[in-house]
PADREN-392302 format. One record per residue (C-alpha): residue number from 1; residue in one letter; x, y, z; chain. Coordinates in Angstrom, 2 decimals. Layout:
node resi: NUM | resn: A | xx: X | yy: Y | zz: Z | chain: A
...
REM end
This chain:
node resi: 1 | resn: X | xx: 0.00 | yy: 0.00 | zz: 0.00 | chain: A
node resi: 2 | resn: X | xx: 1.31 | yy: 3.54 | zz: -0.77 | chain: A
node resi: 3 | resn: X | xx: 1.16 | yy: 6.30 | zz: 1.69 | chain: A
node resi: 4 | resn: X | xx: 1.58 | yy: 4.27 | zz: 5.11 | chain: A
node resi: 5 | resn: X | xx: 4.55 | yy: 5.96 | zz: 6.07 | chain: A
node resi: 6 | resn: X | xx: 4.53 | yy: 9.98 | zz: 6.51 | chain: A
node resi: 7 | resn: X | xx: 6.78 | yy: 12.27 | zz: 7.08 | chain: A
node resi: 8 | resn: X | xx: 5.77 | yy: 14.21 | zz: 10.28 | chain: A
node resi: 9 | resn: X | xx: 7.51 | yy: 17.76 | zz: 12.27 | chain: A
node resi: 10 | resn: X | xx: 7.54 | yy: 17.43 | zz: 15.57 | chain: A
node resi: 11 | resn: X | xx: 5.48 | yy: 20.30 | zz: 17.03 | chain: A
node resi: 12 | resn: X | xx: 8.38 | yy: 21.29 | zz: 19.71 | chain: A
node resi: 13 | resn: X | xx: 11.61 | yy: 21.04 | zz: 17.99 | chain: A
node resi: 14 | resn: X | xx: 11.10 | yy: 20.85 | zz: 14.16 | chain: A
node resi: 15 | resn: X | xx: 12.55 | yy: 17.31 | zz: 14.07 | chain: A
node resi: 16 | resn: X | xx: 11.16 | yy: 15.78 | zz: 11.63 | chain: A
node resi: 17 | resn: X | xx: 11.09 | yy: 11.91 | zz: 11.03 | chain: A
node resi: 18 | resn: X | xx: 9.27 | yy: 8.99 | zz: 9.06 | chain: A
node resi: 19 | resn: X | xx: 6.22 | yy: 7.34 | zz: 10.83 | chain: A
node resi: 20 | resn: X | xx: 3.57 | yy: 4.63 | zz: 10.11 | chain: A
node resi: 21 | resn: X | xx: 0.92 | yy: 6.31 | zz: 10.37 | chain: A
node resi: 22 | resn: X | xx: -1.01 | yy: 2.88 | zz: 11.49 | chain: A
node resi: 23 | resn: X | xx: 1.20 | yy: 3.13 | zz: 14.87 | chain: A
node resi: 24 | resn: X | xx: -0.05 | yy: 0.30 | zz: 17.27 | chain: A
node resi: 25 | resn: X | xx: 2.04 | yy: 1.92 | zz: 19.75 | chain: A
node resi: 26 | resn: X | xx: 2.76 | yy: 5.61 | zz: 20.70 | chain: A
node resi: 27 | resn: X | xx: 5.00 | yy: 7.30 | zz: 18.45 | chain: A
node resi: 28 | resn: X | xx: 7.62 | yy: 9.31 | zz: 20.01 | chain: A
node resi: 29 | resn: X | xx: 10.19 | yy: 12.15 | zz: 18.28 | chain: A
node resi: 30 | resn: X | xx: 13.63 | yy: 10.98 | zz: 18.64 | chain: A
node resi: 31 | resn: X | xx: 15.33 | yy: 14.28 | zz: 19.87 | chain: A
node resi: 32 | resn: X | xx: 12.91 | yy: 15.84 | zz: 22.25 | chain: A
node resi: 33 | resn: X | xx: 10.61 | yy: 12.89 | zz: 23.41 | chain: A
node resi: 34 | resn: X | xx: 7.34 | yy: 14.78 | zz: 22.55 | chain: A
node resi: 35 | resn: X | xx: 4.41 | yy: 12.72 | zz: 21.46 | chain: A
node resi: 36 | resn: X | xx: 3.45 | yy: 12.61 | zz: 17.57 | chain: A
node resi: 37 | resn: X | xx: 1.12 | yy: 9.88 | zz: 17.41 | chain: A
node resi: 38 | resn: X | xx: -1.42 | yy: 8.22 | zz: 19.28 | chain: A
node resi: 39 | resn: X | xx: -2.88 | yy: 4.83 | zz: 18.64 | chain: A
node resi: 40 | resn: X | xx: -6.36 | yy: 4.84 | zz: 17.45 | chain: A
node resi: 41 | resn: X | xx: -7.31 | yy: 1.31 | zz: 16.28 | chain: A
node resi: 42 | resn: X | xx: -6.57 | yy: 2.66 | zz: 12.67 | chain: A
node resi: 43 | resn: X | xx: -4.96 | yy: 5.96 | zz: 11.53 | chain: A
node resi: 44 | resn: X | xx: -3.43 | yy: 6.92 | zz: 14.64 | chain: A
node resi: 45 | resn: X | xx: -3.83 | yy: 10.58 | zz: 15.99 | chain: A
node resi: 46 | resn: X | xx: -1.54 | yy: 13.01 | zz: 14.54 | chain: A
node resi: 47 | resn: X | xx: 0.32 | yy: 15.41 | zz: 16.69 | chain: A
node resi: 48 | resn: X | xx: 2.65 | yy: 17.54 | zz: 14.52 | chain: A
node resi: 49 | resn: X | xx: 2.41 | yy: 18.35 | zz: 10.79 | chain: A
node resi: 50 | resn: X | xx: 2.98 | yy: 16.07 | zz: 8.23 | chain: A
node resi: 51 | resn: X | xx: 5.02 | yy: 17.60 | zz: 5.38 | chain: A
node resi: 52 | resn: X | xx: 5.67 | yy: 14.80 | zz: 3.33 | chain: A
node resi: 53 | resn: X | xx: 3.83 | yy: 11.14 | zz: 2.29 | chain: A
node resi: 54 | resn: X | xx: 6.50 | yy: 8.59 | zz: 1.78 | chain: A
node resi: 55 | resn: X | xx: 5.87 | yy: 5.25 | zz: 0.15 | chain: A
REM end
């Protein structure tokens, strides 16, 4: 499937990594610790800003 993985800016540093968006787990941003996204059951609950789709 295309467009399971996003790009996504972490709302308090600007990091910005690659996700699955379908996170069964919380997803955390590697420099700061701040939560981007929560598990839902499905398309999990975005925190920062996505700025790219990848894949």
């Amino acid at each position: 499937m295309t467009g399971d993985f996003i790009k996504i800016k972490c709302p308090d540093c600007a990091n910005e990594q690659i996700a699955f968006k379908k996170a069964a787990t919380k997803v955390t941003c590697h420099v700061c610790g701040s939560t981007l996204i929560v598990p839902k059951g499905g398309v999990g609950e975005i925190k920062g800003e996505v700025t790219e789709v990848v894949g």
